[in-house]
PyMOL CGO cylinders between C-alpha atoms (Angstrom):
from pymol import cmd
from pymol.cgo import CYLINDER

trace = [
    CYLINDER, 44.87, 14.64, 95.01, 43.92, 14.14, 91.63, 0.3, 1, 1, 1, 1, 1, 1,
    CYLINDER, 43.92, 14.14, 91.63, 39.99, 14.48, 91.23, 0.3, 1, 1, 1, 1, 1, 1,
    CYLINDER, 39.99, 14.48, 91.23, 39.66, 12.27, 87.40, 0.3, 1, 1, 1, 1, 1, 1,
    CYLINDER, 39.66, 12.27, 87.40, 37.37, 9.36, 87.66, 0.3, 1, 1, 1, 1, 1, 1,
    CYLINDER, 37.37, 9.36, 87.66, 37.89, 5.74, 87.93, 0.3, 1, 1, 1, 1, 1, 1,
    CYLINDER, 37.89, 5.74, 87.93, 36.72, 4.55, 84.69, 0.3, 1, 1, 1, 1, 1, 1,
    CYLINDER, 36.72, 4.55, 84.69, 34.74, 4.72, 81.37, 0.3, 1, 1, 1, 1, 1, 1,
    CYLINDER, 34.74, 4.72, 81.37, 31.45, 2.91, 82.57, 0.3, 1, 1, 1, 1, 1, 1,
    CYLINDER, 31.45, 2.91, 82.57, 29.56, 2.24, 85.47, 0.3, 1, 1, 1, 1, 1, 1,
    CYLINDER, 29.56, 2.24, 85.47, 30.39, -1.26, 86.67, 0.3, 1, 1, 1, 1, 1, 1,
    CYLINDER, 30.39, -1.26, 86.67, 26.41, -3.45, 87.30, 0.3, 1, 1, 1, 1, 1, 1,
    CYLINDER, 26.41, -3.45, 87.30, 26.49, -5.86, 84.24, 0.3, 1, 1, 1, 1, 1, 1,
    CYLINDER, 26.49, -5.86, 84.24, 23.99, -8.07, 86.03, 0.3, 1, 1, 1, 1, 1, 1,
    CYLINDER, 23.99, -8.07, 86.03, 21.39, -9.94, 83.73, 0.3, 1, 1, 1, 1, 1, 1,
    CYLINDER, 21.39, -9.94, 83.73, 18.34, -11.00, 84.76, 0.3, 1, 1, 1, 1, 1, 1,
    CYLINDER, 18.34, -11.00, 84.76, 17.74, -13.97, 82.24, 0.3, 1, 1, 1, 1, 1, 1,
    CYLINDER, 17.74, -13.97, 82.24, 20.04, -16.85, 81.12, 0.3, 1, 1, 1, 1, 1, 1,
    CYLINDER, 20.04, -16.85, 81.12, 21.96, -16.16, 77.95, 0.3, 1, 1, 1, 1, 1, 1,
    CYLINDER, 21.96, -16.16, 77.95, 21.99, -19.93, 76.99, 0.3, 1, 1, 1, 1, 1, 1,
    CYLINDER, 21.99, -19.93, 76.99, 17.67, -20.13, 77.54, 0.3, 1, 1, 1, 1, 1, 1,
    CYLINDER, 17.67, -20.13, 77.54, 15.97, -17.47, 78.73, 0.3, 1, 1, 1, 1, 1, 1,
    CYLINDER, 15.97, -17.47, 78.73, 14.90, -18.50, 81.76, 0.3, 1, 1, 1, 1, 1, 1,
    CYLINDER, 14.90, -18.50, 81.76, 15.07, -16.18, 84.85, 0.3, 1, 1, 1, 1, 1, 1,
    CYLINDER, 15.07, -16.18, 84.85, 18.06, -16.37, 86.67, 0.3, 1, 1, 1, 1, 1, 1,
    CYLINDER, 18.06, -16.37, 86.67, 19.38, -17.02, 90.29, 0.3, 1, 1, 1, 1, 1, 1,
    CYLINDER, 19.38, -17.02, 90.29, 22.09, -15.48, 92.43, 0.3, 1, 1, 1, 1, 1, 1,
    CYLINDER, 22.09, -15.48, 92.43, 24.16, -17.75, 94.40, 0.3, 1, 1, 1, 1, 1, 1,
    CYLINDER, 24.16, -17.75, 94.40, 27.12, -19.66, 94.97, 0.3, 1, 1, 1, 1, 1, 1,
    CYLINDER, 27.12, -19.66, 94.97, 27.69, -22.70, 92.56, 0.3, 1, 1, 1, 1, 1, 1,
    CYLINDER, 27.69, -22.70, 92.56, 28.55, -26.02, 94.23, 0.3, 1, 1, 1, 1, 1, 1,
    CYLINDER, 28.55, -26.02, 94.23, 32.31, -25.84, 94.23, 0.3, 1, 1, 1, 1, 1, 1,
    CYLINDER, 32.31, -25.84, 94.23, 32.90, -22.17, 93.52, 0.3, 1, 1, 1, 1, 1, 1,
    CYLINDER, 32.90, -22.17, 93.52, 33.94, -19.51, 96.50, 0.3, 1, 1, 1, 1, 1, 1,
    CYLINDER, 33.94, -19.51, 96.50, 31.35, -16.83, 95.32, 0.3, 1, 1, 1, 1, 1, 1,
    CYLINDER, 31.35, -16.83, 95.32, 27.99, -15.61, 94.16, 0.3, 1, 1, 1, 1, 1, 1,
    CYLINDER, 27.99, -15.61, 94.16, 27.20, -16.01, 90.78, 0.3, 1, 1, 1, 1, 1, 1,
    CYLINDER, 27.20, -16.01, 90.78, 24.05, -15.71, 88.11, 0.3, 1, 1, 1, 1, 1, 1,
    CYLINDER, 24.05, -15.71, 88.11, 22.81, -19.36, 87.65, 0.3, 1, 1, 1, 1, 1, 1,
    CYLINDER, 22.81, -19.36, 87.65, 20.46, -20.73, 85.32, 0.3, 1, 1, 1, 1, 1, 1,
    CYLINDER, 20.46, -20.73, 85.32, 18.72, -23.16, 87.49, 0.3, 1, 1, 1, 1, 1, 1,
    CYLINDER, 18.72, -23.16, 87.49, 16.21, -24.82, 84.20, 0.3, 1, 1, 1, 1, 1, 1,
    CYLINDER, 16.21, -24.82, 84.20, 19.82, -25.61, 82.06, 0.3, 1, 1, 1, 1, 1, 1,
    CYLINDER, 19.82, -25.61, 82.06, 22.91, -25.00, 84.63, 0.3, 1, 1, 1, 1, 1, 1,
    CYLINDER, 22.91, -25.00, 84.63, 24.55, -22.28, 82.82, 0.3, 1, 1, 1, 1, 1, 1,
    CYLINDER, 24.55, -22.28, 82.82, 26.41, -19.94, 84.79, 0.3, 1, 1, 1, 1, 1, 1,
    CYLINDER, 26.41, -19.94, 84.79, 26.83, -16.57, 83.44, 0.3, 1, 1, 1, 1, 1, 1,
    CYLINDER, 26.83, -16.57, 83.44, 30.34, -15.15, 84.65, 0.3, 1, 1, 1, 1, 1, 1,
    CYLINDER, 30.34, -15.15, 84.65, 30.71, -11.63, 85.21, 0.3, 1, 1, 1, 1, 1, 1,
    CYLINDER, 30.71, -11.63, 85.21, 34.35, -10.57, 84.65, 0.3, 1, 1, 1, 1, 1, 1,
    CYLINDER, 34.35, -10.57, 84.65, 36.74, -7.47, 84.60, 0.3, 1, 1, 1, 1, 1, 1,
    CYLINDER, 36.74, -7.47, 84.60, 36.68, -5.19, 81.56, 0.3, 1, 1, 1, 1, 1, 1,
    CYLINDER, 36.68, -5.19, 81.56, 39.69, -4.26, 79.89, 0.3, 1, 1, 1, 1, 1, 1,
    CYLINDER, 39.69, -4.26, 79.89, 40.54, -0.98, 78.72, 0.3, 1, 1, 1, 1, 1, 1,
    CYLINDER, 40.54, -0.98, 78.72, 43.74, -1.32, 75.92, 0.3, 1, 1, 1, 1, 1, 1,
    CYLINDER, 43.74, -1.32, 75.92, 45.53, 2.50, 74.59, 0.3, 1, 1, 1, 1, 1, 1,
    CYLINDER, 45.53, 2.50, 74.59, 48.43, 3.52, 73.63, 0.3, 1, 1, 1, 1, 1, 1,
    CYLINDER, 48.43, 3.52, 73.63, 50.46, 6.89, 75.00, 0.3, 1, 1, 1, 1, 1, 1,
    CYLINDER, 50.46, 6.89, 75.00, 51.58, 7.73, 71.42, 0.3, 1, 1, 1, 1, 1, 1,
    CYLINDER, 51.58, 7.73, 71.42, 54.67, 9.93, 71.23, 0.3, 1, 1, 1, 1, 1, 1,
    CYLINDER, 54.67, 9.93, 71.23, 55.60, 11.90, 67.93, 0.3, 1, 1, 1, 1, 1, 1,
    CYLINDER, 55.60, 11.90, 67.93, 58.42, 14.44, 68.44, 0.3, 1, 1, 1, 1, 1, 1,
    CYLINDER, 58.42, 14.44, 68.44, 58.53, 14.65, 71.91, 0.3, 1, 1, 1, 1, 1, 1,
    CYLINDER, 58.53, 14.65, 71.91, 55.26, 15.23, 72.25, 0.3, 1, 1, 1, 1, 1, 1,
    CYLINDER, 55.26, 15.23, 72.25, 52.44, 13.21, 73.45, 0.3, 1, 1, 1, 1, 1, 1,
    CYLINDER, 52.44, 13.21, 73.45, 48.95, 12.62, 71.90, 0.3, 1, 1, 1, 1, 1, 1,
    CYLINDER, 48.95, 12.62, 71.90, 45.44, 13.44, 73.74, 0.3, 1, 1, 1, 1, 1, 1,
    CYLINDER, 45.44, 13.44, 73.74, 42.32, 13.21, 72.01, 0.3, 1, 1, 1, 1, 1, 1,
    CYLINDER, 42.32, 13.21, 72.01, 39.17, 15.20, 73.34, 0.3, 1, 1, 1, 1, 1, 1,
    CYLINDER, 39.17, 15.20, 73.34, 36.50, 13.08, 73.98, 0.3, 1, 1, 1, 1, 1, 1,
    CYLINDER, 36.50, 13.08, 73.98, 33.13, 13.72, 72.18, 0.3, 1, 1, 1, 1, 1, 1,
    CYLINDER, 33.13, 13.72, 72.18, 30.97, 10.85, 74.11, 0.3, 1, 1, 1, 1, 1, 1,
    CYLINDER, 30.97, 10.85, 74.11, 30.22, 10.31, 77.46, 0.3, 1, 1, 1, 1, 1, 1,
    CYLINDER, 30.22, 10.31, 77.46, 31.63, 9.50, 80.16, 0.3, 1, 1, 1, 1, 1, 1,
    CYLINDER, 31.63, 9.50, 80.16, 33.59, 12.93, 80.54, 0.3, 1, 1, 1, 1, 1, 1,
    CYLINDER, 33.59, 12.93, 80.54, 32.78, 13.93, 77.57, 0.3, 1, 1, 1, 1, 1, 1,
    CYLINDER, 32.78, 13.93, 77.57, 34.98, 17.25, 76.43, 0.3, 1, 1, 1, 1, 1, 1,
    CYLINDER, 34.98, 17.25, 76.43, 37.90, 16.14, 78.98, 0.3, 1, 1, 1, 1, 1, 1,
    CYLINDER, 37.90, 16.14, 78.98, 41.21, 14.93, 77.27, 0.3, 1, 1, 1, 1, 1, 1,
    CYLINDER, 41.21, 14.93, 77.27, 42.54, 11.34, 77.25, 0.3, 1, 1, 1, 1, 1, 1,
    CYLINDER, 42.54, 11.34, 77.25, 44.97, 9.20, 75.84, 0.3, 1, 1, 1, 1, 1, 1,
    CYLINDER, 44.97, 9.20, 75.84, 43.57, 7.19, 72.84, 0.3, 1, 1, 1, 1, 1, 1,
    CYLINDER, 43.57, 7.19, 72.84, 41.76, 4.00, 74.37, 0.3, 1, 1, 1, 1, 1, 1,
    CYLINDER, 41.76, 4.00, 74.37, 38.67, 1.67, 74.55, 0.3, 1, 1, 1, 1, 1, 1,
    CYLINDER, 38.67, 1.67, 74.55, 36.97, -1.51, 75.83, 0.3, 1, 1, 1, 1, 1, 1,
    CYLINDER, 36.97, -1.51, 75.83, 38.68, -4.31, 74.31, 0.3, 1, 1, 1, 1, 1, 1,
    CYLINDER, 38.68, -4.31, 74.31, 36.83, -6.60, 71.47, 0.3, 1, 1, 1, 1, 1, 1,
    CYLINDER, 36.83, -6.60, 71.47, 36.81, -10.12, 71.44, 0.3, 1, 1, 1, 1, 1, 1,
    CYLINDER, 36.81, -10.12, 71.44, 39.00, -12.17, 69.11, 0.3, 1, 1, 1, 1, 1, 1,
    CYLINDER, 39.00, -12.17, 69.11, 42.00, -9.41, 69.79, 0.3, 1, 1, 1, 1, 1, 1,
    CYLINDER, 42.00, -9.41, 69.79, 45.03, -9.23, 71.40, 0.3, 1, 1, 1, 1, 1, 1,
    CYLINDER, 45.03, -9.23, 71.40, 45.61, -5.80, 73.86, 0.3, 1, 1, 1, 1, 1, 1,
    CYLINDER, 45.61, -5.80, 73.86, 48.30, -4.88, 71.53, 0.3, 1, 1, 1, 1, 1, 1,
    CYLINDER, 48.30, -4.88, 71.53, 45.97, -5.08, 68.45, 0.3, 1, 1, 1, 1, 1, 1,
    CYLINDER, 45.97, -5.08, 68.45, 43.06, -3.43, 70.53, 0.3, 1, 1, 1, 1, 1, 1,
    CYLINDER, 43.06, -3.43, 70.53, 45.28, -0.66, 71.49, 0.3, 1, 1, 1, 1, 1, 1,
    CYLINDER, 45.28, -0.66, 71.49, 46.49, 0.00, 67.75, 0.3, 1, 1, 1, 1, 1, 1,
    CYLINDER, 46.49, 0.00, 67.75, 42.29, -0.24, 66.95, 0.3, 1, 1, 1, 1, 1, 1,
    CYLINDER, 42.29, -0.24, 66.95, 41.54, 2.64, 69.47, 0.3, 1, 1, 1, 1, 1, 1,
    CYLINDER, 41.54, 2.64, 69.47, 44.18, 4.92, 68.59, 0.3, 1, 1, 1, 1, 1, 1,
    CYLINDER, 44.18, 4.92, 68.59, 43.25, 4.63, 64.89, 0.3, 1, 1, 1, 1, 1, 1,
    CYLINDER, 43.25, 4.63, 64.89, 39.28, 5.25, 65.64, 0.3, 1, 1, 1, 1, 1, 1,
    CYLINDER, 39.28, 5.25, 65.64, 39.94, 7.87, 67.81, 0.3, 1, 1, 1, 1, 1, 1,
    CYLINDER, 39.94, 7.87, 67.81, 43.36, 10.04, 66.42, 0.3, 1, 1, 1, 1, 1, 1,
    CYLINDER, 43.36, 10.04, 66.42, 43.31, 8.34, 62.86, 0.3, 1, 1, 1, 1, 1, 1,
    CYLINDER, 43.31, 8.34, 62.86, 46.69, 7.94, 64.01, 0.3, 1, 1, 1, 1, 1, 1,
    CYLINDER, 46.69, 7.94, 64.01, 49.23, 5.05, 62.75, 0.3, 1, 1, 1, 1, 1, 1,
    CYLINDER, 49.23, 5.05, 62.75, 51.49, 4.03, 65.90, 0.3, 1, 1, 1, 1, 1, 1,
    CYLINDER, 51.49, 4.03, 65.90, 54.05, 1.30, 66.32, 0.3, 1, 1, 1, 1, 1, 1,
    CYLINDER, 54.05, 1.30, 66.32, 53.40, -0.27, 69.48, 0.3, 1, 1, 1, 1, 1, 1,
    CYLINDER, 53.40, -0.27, 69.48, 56.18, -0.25, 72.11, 0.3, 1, 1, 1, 1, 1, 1,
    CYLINDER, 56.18, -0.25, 72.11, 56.31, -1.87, 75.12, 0.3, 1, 1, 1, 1, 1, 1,
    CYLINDER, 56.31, -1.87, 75.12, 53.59, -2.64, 77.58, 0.3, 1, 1, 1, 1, 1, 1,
    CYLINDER, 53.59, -2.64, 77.58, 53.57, -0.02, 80.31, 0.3, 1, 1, 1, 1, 1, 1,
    CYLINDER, 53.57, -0.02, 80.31, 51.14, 0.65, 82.59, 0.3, 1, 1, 1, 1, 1, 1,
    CYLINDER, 51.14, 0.65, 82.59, 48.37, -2.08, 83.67, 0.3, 1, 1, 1, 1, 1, 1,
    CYLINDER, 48.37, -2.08, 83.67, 45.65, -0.47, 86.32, 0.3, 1, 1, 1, 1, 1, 1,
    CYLINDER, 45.65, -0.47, 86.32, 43.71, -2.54, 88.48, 0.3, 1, 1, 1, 1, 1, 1,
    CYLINDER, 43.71, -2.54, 88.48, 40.25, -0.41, 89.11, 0.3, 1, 1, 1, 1, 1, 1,
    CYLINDER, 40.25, -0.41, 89.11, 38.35, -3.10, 91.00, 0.3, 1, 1, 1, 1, 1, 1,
    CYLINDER, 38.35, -3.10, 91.00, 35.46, -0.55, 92.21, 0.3, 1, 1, 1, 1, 1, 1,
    CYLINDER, 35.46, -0.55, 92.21, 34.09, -0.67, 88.64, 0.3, 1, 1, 1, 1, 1, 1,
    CYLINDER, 34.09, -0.67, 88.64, 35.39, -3.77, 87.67, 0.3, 1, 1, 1, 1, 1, 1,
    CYLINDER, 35.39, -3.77, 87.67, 37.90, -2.77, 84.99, 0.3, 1, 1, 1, 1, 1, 1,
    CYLINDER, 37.90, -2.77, 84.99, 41.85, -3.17, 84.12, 0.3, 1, 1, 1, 1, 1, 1,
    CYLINDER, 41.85, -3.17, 84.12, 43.34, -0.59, 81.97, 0.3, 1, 1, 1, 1, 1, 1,
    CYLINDER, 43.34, -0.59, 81.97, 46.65, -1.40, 79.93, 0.3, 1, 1, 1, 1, 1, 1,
    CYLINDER, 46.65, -1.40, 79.93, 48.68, 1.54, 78.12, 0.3, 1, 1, 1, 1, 1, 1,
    CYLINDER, 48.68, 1.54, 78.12, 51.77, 0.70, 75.50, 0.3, 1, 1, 1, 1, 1, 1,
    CYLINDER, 51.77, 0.70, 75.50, 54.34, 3.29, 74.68, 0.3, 1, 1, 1, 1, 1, 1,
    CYLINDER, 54.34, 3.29, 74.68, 53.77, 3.96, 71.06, 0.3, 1, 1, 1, 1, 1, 1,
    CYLINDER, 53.77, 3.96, 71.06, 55.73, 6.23, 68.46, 0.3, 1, 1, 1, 1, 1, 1,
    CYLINDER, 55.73, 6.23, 68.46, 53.12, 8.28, 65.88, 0.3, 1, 1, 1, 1, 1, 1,
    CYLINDER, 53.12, 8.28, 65.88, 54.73, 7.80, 62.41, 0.3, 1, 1, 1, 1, 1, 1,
    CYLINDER, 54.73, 7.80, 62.41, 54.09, 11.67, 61.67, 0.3, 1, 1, 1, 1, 1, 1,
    CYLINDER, 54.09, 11.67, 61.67, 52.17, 14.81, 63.26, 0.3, 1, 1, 1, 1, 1, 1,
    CYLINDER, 52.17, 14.81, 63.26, 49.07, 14.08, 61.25, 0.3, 1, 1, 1, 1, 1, 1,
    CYLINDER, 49.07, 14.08, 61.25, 45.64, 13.29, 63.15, 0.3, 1, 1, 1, 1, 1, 1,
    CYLINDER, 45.64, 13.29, 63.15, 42.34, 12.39, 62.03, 0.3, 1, 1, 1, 1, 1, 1,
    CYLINDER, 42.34, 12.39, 62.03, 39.94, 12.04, 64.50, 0.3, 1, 1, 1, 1, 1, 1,
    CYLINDER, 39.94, 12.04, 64.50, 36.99, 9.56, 64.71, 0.3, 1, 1, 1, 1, 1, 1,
    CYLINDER, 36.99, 9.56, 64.71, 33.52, 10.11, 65.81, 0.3, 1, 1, 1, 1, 1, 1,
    CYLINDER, 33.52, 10.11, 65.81, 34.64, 9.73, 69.49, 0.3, 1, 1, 1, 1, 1, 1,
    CYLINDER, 34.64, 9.73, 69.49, 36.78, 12.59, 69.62, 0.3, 1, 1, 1, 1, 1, 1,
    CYLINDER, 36.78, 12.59, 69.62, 35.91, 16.14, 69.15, 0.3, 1, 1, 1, 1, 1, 1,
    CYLINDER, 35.91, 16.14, 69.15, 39.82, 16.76, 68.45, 0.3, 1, 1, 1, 1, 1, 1,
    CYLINDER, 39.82, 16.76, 68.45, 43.10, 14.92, 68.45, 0.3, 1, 1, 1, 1, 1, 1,
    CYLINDER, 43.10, 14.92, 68.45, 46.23, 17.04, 69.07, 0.3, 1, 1, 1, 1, 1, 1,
    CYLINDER, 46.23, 17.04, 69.07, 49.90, 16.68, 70.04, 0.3, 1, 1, 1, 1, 1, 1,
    CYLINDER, 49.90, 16.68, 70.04, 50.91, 18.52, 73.22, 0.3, 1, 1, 1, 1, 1, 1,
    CYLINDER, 50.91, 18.52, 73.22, 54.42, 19.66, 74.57, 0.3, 1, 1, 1, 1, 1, 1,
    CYLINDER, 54.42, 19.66, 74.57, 55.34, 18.59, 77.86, 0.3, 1, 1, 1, 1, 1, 1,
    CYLINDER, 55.34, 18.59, 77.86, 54.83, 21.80, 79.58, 0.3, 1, 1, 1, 1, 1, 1,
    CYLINDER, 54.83, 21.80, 79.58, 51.29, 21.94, 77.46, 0.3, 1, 1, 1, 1, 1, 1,
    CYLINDER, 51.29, 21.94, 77.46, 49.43, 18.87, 79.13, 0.3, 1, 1, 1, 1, 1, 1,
    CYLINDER, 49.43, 18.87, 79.13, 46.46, 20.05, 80.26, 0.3, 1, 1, 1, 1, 1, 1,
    CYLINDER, 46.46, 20.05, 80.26, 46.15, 18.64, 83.81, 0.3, 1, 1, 1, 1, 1, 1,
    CYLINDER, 46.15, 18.64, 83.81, 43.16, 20.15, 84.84, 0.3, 1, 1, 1, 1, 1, 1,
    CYLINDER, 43.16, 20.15, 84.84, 41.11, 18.75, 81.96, 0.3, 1, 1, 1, 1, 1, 1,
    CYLINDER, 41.11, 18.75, 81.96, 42.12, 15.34, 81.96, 0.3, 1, 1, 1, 1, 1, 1,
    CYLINDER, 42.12, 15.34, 81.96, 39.65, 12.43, 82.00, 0.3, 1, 1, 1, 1, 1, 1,
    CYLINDER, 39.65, 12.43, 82.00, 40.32, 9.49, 84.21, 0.3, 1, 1, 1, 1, 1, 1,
    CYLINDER, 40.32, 9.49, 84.21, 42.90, 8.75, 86.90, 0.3, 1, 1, 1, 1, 1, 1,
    CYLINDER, 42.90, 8.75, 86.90, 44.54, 6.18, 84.82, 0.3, 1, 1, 1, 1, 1, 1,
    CYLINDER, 44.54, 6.18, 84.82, 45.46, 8.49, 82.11, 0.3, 1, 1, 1, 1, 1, 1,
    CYLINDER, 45.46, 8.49, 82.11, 46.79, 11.52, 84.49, 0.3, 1, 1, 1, 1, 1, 1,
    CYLINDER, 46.79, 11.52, 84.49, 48.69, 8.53, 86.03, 0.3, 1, 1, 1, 1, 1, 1,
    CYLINDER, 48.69, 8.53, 86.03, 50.06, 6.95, 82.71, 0.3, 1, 1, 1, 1, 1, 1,
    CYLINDER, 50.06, 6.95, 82.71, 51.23, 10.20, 81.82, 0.3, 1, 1, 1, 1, 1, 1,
    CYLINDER, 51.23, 10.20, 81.82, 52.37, 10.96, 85.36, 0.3, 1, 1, 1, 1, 1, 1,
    CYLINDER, 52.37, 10.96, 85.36, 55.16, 7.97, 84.96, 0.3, 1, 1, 1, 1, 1, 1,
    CYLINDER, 55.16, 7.97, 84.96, 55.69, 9.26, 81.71, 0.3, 1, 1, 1, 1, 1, 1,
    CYLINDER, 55.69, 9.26, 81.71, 57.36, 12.58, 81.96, 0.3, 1, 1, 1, 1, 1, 1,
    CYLINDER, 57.36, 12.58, 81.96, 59.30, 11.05, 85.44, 0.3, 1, 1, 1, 1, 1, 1,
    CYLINDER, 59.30, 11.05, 85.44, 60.55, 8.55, 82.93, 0.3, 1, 1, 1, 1, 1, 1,
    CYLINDER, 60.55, 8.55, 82.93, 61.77, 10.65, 80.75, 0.3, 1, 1, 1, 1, 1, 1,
    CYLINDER, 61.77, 10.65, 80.75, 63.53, 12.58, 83.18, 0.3, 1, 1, 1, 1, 1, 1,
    CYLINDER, 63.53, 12.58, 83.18, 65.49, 9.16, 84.39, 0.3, 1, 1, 1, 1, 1, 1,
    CYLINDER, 65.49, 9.16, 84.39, 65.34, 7.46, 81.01, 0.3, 1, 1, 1, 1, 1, 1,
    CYLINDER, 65.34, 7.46, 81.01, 64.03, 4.61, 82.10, 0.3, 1, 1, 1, 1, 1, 1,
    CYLINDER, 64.03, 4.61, 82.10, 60.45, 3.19, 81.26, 0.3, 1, 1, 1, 1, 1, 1,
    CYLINDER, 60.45, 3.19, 81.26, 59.34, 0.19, 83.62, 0.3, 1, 1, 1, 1, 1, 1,
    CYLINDER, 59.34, 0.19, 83.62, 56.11, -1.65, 82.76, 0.3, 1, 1, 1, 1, 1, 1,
    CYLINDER, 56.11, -1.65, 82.76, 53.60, -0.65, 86.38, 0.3, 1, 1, 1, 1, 1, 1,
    CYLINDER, 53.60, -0.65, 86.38, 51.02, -2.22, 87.57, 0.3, 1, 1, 1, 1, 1, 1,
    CYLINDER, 51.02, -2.22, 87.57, 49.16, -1.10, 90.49, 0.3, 1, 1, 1, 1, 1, 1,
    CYLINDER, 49.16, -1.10, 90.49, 46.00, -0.78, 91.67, 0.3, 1, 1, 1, 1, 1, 1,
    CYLINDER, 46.00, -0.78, 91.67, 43.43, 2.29, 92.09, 0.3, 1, 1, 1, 1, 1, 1,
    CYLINDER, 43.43, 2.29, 92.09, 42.13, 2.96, 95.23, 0.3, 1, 1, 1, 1, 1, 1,
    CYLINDER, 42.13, 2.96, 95.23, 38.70, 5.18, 95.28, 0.3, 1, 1, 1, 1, 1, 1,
    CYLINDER, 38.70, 5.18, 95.28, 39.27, 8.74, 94.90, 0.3, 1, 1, 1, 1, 1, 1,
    CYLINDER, 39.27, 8.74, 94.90, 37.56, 10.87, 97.52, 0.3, 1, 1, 1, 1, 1, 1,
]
cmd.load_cgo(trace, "trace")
């Protein structure tokens, strides 16, 4: 069983003040809603907590595939495939293209969509496209100690970083075997 965590950050986002006025909030469920949520009580506001999303890419150049060692914590000095926490006013495709050039310096063309993770233990959804690296050249940002380009046969299982990626690239090199690459979705259970 693979051993990789879940996810990038712990999941409690909980706030104890209203973002709208300050005042301290309240935990409970809103008349009409079907669960608990932080209420401002003085001005009504409710502050909704929702799923992160984690956008990458699994960038290909050559027939090989791009992992960039991480330099920040969680898991720091573990391998992953070039990804982050989405940013407001994007789209996952642009987010994706974002976090592969901060953390490879790498120019991809985004491919299809093709693997969307549910991880509801820490509240977070990660989404992988294909992508095809325009040349061997990396540049690493200030996330990654090093970006590099491994074979197949080269991936270095036992020093990858979260489930999602080992299963991204899992599907990967099975697809490539059958030549066919179906969008997944599924859903993480906890590992134990």
């Amino acid at each position: 069983m693979d051993k990789s965590p879940d996810f990038y950050f712990p999941a409690p986002r909980s706030s104890n003040y209203c973002g709208q006025c300050g005042t301290p909030i309240t935990r409970r469920v809103p008349p009409g809603d079907n669960r608990e949520r932080d209420l401002c009580e003085h001005c009504g506001a409710i502050n909704y907590q929702n799923p992160r999303l984690v956008v990458g890419t699994l960038p290909v150049w050559e027939d090989k595939i791009l992992l960039c060692l991480r330099a920040i914590e969680p898991r720091a000095n573990t391998w992953t495939l070039p990804a982050g926490f989405m940013e407001l006013a994007e789209t996952t495709g642009e987010g994706a293209l974002r976090e592969t050039r901060e953390e490879a310096g790498v120019e991809v063309a985004l491919g299809k969509l093709y693997t969307v993770i549910d991880i509801p233990m820490v509240d977070q959804i990660h989404v992988y496209f294909l992508a095809s690296a325009s040349n061997g050249n990396v540049d690493p940002g200030p996330e990654s100690l090093e970006a590099k380009y491994y074979g197949f046969d080269e991936i270095p299982w036992e020093n990858l970083s979260f489930r999602s990626v080992s299963s991204t690239l899992k599907h990967y090199l099975n697809d490539v075997k059958t030549g066919q690459f179906d969008t997944r979705y599924y859903s993480l259970e906890p590992s134990r």
